[in-house]
LUMNU-681173 format. One record per residue (C-alpha): residue number from 0; x, y, z; residue in one letter. Coordinates in Angstrom, 3 decimals. Last residue first. Layout:
<nodes>
resi:NUM	xx:X	yy:Y	zz:Z	resn:A .
...
</nodes>
This chain:
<nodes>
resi:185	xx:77.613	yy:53.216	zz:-63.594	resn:X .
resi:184	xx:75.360	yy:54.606	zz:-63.061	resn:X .
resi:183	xx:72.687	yy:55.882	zz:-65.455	resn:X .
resi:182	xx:71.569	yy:59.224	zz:-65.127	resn:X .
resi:181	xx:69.201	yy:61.565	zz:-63.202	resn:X .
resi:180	xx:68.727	yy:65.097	zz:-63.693	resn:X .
resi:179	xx:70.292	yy:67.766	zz:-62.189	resn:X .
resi:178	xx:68.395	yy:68.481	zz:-58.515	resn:X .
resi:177	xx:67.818	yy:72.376	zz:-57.925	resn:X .
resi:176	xx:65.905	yy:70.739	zz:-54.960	resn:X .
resi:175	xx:66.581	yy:68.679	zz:-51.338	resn:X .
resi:174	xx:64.552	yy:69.019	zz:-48.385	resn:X .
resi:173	xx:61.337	yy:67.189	zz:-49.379	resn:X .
resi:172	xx:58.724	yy:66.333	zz:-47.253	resn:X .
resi:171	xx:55.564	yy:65.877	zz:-49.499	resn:X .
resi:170	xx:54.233	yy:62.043	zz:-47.651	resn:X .
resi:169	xx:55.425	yy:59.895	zz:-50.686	resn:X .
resi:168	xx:58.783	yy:62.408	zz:-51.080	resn:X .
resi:167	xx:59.449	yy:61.252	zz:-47.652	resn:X .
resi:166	xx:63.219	yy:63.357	zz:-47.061	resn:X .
resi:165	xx:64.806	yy:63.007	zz:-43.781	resn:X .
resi:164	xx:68.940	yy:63.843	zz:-45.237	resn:X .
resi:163	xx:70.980	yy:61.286	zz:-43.851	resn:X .
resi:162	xx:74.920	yy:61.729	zz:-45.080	resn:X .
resi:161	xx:77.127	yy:58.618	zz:-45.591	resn:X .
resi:160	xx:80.920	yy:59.280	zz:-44.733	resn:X .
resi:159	xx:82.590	yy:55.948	zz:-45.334	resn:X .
resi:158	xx:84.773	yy:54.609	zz:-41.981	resn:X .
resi:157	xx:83.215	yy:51.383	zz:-42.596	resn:X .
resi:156	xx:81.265	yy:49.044	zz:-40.966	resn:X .
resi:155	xx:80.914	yy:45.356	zz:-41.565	resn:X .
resi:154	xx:78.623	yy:44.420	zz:-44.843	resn:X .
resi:153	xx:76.939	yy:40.927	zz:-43.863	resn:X .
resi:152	xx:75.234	yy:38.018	zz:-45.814	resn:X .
resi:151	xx:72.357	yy:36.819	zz:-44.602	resn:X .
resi:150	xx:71.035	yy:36.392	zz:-47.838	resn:X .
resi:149	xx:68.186	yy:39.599	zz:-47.066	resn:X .
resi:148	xx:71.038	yy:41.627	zz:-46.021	resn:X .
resi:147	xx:73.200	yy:42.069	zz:-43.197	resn:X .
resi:146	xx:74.171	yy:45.764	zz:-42.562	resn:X .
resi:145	xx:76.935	yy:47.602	zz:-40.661	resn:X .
resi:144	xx:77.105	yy:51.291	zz:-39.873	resn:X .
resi:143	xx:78.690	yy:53.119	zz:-42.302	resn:X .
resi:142	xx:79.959	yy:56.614	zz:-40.726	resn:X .
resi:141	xx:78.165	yy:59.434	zz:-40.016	resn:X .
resi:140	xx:76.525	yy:63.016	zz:-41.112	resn:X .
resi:139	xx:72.907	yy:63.429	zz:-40.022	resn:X .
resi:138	xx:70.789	yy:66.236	zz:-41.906	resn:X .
resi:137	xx:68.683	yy:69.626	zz:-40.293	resn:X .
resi:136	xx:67.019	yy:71.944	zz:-43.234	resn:X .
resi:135	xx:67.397	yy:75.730	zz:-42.676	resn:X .
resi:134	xx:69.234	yy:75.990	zz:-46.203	resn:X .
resi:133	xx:67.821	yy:73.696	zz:-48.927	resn:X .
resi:132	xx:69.776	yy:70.476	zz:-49.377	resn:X .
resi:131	xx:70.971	yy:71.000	zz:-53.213	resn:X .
resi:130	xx:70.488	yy:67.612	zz:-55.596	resn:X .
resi:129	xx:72.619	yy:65.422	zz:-57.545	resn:X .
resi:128	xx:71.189	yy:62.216	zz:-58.714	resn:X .
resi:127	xx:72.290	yy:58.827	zz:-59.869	resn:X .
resi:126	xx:70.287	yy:55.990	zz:-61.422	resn:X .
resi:125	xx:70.840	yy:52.309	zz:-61.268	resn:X .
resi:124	xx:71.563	yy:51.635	zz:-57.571	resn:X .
resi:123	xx:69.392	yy:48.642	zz:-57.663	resn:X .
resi:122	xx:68.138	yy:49.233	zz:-54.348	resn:X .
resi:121	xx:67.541	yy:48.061	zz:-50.774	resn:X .
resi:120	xx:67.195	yy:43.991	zz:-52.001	resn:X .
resi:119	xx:71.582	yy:44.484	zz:-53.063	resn:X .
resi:118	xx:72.283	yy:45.526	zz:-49.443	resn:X .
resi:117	xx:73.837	yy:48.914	zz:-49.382	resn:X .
resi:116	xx:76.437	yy:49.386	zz:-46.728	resn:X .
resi:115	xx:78.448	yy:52.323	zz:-48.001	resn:X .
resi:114	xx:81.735	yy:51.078	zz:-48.613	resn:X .
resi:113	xx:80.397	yy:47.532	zz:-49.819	resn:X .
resi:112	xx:77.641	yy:48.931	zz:-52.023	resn:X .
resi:111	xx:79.847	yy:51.502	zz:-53.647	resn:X .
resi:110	xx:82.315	yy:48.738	zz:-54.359	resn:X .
resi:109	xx:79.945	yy:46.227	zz:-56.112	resn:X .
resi:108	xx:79.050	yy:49.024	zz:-58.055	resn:X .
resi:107	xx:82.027	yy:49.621	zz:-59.159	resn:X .
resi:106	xx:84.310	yy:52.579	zz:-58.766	resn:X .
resi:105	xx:82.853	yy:55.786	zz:-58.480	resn:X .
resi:104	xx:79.651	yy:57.489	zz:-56.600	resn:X .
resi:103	xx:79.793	yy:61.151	zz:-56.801	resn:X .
resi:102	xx:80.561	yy:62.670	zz:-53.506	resn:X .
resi:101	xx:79.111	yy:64.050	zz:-50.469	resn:X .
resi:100	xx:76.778	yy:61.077	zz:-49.940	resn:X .
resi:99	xx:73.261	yy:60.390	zz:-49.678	resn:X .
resi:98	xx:70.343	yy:58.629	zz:-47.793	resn:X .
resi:97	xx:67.128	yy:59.987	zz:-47.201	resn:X .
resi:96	xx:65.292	yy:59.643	zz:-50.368	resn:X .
resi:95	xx:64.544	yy:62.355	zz:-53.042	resn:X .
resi:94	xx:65.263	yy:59.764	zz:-56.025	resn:X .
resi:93	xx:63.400	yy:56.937	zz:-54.162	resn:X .
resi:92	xx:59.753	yy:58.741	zz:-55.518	resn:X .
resi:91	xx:60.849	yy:57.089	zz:-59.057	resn:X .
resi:90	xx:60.303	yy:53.930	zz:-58.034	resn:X .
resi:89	xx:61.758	yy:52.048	zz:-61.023	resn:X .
resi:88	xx:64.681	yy:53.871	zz:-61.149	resn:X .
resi:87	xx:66.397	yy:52.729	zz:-57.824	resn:X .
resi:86	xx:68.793	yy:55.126	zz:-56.448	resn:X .
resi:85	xx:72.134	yy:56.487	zz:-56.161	resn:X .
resi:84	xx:72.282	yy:60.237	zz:-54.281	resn:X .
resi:83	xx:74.758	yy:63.299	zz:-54.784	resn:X .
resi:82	xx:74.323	yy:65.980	zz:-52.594	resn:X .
resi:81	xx:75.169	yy:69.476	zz:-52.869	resn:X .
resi:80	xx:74.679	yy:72.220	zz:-49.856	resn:X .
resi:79	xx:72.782	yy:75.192	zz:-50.558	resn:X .
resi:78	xx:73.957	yy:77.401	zz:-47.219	resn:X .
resi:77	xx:73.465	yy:77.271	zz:-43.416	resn:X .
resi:76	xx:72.299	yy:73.381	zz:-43.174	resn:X .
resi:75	xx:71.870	yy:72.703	zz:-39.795	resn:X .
resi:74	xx:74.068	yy:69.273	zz:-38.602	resn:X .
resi:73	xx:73.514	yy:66.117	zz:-36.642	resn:X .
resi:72	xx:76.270	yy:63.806	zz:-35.481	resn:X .
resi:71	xx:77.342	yy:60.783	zz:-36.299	resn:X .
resi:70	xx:79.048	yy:57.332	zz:-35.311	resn:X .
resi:69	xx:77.324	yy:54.121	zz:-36.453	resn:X .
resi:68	xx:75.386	yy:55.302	zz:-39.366	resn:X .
resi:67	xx:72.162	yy:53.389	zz:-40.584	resn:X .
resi:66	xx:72.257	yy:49.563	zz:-41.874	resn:X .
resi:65	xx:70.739	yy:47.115	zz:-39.033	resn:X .
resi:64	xx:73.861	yy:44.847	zz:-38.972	resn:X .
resi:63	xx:75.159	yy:46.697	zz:-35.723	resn:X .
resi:62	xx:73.279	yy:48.615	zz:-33.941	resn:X .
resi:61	xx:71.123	yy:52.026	zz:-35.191	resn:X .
resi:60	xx:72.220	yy:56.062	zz:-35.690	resn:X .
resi:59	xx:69.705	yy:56.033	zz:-38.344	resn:X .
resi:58	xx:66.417	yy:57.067	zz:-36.163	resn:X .
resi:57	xx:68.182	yy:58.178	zz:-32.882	resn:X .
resi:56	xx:69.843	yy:61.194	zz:-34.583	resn:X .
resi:55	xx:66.437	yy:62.984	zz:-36.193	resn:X .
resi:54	xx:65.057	yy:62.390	zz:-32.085	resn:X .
resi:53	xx:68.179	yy:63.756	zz:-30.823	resn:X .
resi:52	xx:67.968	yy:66.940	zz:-33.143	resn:X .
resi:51	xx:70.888	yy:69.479	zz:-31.740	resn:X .
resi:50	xx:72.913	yy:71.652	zz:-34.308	resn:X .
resi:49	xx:76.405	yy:71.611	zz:-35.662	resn:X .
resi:48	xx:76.658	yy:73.876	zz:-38.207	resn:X .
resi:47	xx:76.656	yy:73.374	zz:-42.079	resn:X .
resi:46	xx:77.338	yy:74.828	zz:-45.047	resn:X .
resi:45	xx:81.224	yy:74.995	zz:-45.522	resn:X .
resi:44	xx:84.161	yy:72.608	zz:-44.730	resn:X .
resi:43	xx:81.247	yy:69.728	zz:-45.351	resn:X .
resi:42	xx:81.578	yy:67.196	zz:-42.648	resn:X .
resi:41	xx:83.995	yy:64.115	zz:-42.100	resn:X .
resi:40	xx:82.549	yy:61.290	zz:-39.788	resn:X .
resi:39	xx:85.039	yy:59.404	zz:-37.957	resn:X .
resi:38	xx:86.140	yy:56.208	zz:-38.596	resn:X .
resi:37	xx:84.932	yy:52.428	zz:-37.395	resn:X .
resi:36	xx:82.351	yy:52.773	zz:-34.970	resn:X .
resi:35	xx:82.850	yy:50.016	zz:-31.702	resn:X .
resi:34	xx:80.271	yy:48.042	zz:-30.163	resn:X .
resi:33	xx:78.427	yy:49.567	zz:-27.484	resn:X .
resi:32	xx:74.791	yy:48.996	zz:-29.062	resn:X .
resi:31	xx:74.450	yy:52.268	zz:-30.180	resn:X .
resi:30	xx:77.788	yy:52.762	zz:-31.443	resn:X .
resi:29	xx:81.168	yy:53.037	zz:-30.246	resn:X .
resi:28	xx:84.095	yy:56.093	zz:-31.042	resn:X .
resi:27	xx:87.435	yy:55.727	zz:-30.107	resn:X .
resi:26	xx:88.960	yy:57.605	zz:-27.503	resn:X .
resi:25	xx:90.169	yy:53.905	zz:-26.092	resn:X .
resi:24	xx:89.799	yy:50.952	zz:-28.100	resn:X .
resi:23	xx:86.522	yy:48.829	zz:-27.713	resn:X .
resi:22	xx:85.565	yy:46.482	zz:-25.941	resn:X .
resi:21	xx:82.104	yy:44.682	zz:-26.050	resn:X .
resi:20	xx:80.310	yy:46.133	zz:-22.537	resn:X .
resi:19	xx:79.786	yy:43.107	zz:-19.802	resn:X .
resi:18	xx:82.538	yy:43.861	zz:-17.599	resn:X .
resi:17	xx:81.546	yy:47.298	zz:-17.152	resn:X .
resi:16	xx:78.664	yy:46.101	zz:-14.358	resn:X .
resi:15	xx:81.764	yy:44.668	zz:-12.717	resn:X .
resi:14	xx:83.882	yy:48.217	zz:-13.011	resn:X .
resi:13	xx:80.754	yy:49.652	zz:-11.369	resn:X .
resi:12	xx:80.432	yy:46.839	zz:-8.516	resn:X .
resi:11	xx:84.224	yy:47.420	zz:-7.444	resn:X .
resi:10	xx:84.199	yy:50.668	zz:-7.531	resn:X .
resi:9	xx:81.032	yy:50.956	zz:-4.845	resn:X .
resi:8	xx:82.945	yy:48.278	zz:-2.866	resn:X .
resi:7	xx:86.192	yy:50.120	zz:-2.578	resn:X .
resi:6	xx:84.263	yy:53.681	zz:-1.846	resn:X .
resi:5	xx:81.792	yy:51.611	zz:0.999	resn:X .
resi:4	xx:85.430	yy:50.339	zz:2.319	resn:X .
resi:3	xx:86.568	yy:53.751	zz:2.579	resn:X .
resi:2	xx:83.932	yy:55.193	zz:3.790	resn:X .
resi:1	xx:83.895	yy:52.414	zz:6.581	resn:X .
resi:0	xx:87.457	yy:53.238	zz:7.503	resn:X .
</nodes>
């Protein structure tokens, strides 16, 4: 009988310390902060293997409104993998920075900011690279975490694939090379 009651109480004070956790639907996906990813990040069918780099994972899987990924996973590049990157031009270092996509940018650039989070003060987005991730480098695949910019204005999540590669051409870490050379977008 006491076990019993000990078992009811013990449920009954983890369920209440649930209470206070943002809801989110079940089997989906939540972020740092608890509140719910939108998506699921889709990975390269070739090039890549999962691999294990918490500390590469906890620095742009953030909360909400802080930019970053929401959902995501790390990966070991196994092969030359193409990225494609949009960047500012007038800091020419920014064209081997860390964040990049699997595709060509298209559609506006209103657009490509919305679906990937990009507050206007981050970058002009007025050059476009593509560049190989060497093999034996680790990146982060996720989804758009959301950002609120410098105007307080506010780009929710998205299911958008955005791929972190930890590049700091400033400090000499570069992962990325065989790069085509930059253009205009759009």
């Amino acid at each position: 009988m006491l076990k019993n009651a000990l078992f009811a109480l013990a449920t009954a004070v983890a369920l209440t310390g649930c209470a206070g956790f943002p809801a989110s639907t079940p089997g989906a996906s939540v972020g740092v902060d608890g509140v719910a990813c939108v998506g699921t990040p889709q990975a390269p069918a070739q090039g890549v293997q999962p691999s294990d780099n918490p500390a590469l994972l906890a620095m742009v899987r953030l909360p909400s409104d802080k930019g970053g990924v929401c959902e995501a996973k790390v990966l070991a590049v196994t092969a030359p993998l193409t990225l494609y990157r949009a960047f500012d031009a007038s800091k020419p270092y920014t064209q081997f920075g860390g964040w990049w996509s699997l595709q060509p940018p298209t559609g506006t650039k209103a657009q490509y900011r919305a679906d990937n989070a990009i507050c206007p003060e981050w970058s002009p987005l007025d050059k476009v690279v593509a560049c190989q991730v060497r093999p034996g480098s680790q990146l982060v695949i996720g989804t758009t975490q959301s950002a609120q910019c410098a105007d307080g204005s506010i780009y929710p999540k998205t299911a958008q694939t955005q791929v972190f590669v930890p590049n700091d051409s400033r400090a000499g870490i570069v992962h990325v090379g065989a790069c085509s050379a930059p253009s205009d977008w759009p």
